[in-house]
PyMOL Python script that loads the backbone (N, CA, C, O; Angstrom):
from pymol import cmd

cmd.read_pdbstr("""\
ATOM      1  N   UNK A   1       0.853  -1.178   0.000  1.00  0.00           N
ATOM      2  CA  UNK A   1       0.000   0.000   0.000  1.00  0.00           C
ATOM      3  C   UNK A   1       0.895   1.236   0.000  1.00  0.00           C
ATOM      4  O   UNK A   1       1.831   1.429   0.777  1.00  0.00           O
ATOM      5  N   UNK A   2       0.511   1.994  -0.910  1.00  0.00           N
ATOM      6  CA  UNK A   2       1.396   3.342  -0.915  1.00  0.00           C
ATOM      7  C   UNK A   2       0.839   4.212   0.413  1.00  0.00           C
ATOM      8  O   UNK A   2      -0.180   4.265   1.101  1.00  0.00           O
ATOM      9  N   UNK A   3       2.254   4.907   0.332  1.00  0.00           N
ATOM     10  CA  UNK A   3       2.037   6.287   1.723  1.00  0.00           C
ATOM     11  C   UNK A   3       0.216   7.513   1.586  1.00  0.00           C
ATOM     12  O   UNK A   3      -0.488   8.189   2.336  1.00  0.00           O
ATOM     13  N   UNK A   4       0.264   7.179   0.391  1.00  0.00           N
ATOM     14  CA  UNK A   4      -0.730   7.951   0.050  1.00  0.00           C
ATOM     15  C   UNK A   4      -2.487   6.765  -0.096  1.00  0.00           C
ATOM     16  O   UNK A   4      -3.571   7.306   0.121  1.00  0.00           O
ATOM     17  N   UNK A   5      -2.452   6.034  -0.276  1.00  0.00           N
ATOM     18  CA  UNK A   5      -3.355   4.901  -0.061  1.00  0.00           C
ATOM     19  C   UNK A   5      -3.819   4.914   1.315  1.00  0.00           C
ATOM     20  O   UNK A   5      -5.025   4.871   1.558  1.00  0.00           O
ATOM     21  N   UNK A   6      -2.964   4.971   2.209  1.00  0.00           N
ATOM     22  CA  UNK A   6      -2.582   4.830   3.624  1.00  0.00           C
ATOM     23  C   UNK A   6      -3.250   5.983   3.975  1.00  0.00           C
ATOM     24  O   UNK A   6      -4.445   5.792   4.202  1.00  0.00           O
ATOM     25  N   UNK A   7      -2.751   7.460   4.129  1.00  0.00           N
ATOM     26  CA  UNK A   7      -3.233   8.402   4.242  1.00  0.00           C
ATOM     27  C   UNK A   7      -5.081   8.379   4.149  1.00  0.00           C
ATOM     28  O   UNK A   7      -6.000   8.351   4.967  1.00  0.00           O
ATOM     29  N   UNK A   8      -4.929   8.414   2.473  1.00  0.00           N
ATOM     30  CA  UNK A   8      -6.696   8.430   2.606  1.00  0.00           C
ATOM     31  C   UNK A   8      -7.401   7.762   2.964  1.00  0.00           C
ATOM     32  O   UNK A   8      -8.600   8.028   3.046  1.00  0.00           O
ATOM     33  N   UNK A   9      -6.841   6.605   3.313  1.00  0.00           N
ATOM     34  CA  UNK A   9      -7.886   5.174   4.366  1.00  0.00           C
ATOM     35  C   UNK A   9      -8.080   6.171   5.864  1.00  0.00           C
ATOM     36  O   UNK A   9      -9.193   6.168   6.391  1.00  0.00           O
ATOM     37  N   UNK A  10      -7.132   6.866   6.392  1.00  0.00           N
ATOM     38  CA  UNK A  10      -6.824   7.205   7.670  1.00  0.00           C
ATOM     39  C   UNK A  10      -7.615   8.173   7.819  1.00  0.00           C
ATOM     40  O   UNK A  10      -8.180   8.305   8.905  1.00  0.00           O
ATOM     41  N   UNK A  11      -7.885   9.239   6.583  1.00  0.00           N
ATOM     42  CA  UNK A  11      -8.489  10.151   6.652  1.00  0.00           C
ATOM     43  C   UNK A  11      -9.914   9.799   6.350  1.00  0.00           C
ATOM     44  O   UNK A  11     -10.720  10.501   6.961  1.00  0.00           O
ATOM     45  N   UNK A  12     -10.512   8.737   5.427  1.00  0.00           N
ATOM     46  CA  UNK A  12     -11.367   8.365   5.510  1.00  0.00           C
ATOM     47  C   UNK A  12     -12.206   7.346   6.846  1.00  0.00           C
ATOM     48  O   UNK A  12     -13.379   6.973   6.850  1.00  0.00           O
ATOM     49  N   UNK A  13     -11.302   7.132   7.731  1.00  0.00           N
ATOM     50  CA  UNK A  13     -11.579   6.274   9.051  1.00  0.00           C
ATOM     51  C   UNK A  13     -11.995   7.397   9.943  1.00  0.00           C
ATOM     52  O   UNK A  13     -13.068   7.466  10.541  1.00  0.00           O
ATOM     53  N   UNK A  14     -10.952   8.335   9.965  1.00  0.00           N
ATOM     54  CA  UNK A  14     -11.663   9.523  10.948  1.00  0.00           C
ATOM     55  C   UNK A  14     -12.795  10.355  10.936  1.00  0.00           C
ATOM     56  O   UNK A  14     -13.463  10.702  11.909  1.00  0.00           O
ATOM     57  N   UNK A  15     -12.935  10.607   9.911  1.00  0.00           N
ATOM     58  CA  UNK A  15     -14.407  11.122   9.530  1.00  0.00           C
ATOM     59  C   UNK A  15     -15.581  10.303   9.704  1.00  0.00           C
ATOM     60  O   UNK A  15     -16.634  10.697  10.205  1.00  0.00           O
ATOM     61  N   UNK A  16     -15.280   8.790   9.133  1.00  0.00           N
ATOM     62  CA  UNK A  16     -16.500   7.422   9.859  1.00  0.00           C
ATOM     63  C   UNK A  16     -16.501   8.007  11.512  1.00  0.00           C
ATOM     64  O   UNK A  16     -17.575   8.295  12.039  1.00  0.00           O
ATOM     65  N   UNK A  17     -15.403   8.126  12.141  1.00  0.00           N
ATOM     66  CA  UNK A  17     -15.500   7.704  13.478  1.00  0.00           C
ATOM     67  C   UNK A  17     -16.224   8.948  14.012  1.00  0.00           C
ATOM     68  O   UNK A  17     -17.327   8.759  14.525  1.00  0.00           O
ATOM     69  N   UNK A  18     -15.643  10.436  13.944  1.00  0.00           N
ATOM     70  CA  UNK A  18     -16.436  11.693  13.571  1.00  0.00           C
ATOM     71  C   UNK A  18     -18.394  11.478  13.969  1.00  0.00           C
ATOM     72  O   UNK A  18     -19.116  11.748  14.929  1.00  0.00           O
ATOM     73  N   UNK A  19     -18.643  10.664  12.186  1.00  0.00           N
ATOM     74  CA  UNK A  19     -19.889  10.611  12.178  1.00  0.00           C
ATOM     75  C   UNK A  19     -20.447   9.639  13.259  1.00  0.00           C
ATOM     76  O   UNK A  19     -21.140  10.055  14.188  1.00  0.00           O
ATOM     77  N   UNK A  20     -20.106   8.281  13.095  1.00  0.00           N
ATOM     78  CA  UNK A  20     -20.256   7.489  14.442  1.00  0.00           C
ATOM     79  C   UNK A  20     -20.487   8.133  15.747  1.00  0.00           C
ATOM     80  O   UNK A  20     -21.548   8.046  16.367  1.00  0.00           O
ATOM     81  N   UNK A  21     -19.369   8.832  16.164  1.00  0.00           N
ATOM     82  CA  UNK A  21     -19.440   9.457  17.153  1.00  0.00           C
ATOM     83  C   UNK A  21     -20.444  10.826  17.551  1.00  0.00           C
ATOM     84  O   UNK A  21     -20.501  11.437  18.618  1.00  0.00           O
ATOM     85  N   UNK A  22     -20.945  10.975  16.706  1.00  0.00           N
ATOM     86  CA  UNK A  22     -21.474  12.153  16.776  1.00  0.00           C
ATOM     87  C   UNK A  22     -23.056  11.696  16.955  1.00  0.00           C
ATOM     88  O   UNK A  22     -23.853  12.410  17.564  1.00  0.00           O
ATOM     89  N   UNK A  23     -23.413  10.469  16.378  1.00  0.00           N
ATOM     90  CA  UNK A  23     -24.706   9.916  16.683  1.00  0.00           C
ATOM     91  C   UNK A  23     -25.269   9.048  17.526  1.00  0.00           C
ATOM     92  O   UNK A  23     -26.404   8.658  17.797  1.00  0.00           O
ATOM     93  N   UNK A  24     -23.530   8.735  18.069  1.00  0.00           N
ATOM     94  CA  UNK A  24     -23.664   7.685  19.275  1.00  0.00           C
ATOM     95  C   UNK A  24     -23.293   7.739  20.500  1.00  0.00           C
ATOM     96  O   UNK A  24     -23.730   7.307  21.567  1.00  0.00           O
ATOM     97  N   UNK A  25     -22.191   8.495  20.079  1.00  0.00           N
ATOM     98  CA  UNK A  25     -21.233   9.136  21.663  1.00  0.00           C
ATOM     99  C   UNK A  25     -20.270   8.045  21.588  1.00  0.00           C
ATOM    100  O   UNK A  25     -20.497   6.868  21.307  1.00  0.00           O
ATOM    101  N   UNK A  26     -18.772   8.797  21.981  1.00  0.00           N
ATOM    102  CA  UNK A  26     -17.548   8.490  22.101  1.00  0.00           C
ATOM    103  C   UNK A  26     -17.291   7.582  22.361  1.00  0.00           C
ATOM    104  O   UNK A  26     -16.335   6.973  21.881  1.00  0.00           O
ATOM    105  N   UNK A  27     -18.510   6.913  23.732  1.00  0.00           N
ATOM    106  CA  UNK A  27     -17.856   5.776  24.610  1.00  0.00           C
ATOM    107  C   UNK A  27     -18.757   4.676  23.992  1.00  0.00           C
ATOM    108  O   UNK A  27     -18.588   3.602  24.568  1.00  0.00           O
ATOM    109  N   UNK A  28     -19.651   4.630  23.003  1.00  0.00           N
ATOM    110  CA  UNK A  28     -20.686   3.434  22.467  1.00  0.00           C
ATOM    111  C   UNK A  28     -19.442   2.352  21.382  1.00  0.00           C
ATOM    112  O   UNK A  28     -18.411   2.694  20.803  1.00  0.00           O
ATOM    113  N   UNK A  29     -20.067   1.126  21.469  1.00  0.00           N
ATOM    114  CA  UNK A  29     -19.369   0.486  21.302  1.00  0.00           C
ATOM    115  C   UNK A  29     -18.924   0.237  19.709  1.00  0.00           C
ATOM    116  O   UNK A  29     -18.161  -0.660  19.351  1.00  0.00           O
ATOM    117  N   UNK A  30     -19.570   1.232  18.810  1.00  0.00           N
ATOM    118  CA  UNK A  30     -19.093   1.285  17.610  1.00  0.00           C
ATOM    119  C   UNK A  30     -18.582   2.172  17.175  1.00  0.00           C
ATOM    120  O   UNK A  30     -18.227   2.138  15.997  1.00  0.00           O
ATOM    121  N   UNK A  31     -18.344   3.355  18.014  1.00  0.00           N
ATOM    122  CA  UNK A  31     -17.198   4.441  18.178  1.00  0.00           C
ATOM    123  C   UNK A  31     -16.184   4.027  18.218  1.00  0.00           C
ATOM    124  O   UNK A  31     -15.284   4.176  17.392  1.00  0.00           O
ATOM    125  N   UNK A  32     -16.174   3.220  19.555  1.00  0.00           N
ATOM    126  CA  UNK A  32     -14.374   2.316  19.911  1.00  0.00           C
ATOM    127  C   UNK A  32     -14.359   1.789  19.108  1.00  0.00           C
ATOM    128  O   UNK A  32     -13.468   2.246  18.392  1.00  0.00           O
ATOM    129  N   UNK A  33     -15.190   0.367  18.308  1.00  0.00           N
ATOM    130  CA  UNK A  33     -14.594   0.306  16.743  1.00  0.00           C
ATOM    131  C   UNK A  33     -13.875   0.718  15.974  1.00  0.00           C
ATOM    132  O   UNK A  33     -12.808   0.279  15.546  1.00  0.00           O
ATOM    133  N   UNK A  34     -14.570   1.812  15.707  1.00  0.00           N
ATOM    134  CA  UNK A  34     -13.906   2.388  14.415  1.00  0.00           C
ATOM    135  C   UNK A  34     -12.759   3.445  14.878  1.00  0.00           C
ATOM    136  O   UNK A  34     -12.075   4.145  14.131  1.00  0.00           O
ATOM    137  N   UNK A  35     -12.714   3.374  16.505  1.00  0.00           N
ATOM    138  CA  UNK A  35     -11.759   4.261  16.826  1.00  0.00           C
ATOM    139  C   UNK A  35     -10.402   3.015  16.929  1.00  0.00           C
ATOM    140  O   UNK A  35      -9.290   3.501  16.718  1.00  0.00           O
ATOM    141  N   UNK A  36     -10.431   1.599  17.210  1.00  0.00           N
ATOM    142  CA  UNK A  36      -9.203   1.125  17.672  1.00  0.00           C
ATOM    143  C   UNK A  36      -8.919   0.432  15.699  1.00  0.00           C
ATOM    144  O   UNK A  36      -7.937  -0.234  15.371  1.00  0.00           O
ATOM    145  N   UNK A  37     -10.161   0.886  14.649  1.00  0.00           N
ATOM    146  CA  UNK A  37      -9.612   0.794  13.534  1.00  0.00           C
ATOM    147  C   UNK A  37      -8.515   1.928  13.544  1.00  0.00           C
ATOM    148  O   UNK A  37      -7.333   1.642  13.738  1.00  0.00           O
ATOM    149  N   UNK A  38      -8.899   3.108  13.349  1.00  0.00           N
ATOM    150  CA  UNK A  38      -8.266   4.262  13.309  1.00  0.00           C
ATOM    151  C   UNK A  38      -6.916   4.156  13.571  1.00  0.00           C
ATOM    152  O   UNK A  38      -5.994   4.616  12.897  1.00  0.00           O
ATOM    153  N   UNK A  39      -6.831   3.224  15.071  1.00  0.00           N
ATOM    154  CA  UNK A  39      -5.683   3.798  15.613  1.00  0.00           C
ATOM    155  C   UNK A  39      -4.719   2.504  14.504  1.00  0.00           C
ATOM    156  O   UNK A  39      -3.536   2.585  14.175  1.00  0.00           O
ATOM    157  N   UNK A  40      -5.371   1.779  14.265  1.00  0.00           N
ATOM    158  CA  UNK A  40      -4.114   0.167  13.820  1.00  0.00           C
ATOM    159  C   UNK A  40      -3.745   1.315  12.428  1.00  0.00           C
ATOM    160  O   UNK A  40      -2.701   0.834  11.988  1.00  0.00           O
ATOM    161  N   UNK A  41      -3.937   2.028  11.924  1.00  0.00           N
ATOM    162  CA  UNK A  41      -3.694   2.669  10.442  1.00  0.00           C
ATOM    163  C   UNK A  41      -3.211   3.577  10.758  1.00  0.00           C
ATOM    164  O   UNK A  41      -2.452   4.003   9.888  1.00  0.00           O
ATOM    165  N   UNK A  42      -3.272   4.535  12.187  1.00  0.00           N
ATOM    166  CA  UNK A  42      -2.024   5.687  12.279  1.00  0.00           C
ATOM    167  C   UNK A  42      -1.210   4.800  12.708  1.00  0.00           C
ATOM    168  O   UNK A  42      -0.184   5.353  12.312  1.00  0.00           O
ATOM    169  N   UNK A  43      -0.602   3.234  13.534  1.00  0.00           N
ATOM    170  CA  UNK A  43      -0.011   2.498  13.841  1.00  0.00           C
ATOM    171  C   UNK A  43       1.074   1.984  12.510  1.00  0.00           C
ATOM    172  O   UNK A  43       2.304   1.936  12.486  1.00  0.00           O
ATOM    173  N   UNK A  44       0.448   1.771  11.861  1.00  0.00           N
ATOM    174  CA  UNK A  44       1.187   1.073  10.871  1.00  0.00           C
ATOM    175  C   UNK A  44       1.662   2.180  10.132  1.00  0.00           C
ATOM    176  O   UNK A  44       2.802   2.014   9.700  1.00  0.00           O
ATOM    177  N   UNK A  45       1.057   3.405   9.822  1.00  0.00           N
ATOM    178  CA  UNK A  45       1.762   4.910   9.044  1.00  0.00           C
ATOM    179  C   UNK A  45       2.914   5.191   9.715  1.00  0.00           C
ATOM    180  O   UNK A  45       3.820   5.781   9.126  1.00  0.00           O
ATOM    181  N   UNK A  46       3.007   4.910  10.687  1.00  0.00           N
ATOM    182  CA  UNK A  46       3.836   5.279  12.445  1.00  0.00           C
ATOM    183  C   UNK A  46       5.507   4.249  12.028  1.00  0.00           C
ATOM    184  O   UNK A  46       6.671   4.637  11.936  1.00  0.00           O
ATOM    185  N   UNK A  47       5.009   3.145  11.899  1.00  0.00           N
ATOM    186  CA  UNK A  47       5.526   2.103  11.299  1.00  0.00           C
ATOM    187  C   UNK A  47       6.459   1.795   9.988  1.00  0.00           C
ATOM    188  O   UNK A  47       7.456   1.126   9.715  1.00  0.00           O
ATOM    189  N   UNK A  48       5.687   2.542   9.442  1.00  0.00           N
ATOM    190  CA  UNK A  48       6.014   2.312   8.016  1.00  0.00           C
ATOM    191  C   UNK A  48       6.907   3.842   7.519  1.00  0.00           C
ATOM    192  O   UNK A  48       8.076   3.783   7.137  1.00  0.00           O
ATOM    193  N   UNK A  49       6.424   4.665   7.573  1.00  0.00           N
ATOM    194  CA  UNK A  49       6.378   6.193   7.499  1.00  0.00           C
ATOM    195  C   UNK A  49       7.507   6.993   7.979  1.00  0.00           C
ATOM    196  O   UNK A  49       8.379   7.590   7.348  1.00  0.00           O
ATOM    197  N   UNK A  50       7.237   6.839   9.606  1.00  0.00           N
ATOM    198  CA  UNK A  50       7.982   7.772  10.285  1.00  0.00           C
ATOM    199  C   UNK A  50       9.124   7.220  10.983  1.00  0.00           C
ATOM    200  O   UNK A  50       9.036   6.644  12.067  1.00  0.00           O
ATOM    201  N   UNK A  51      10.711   7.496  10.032  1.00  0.00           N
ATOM    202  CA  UNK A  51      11.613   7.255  10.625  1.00  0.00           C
ATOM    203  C   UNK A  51      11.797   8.150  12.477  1.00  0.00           C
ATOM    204  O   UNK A  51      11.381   9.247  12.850  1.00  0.00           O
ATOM    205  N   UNK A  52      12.477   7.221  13.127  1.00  0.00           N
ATOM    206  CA  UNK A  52      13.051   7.487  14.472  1.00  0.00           C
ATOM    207  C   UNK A  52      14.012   8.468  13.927  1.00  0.00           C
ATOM    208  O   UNK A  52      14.138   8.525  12.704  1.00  0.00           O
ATOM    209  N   UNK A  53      14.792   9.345  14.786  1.00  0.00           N
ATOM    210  CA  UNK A  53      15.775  10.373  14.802  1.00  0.00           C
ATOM    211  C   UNK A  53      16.376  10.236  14.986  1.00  0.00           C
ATOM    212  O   UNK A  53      16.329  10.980  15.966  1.00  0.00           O
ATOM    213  N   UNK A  54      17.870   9.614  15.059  1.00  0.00           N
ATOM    214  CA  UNK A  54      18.604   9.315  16.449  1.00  0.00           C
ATOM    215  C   UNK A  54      19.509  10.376  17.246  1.00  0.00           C
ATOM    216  O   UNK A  54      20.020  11.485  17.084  1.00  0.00           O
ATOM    217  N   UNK A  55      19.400   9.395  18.169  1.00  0.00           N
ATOM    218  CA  UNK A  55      19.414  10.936  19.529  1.00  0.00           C
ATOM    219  C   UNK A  55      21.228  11.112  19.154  1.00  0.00           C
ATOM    220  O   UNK A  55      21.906  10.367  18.447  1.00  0.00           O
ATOM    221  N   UNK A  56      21.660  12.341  19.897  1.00  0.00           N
ATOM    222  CA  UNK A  56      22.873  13.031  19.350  1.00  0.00           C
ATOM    223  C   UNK A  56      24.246  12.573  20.750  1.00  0.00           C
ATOM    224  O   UNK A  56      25.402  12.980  20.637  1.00  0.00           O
TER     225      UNK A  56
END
""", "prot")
cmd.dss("prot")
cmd.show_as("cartoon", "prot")
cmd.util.cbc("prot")
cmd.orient("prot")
């Protein structure tokens, strides 16, 4: 999956969760769904994406 594939899944997950959330409330159990989706796809961007720095 490209960096950019990735991206718009992520950006398209947050906005689900957004709407979800907005009709169900934060703590209902298909919020956390689509919220511990959310998080496995900034996880793996995290992963994949963002080199470490190394310290000096």
């Amino acid at each position: 999956m490209s960096k950019e594939q990735l991206i718009t899944l992520i950006e398209k997950k947050r906005e689900e969760l957004i709407q979800i959330a907005s009709k169900n409330g934060l703590s209902s159990t298909i919020a956390i769904h689509y919220s511990q989706e959310l998080d496995e796809l900034l996880n793996e961007y995290n992963r994949v994406y963002i080199k470490k720095i190394p310290a000096h």
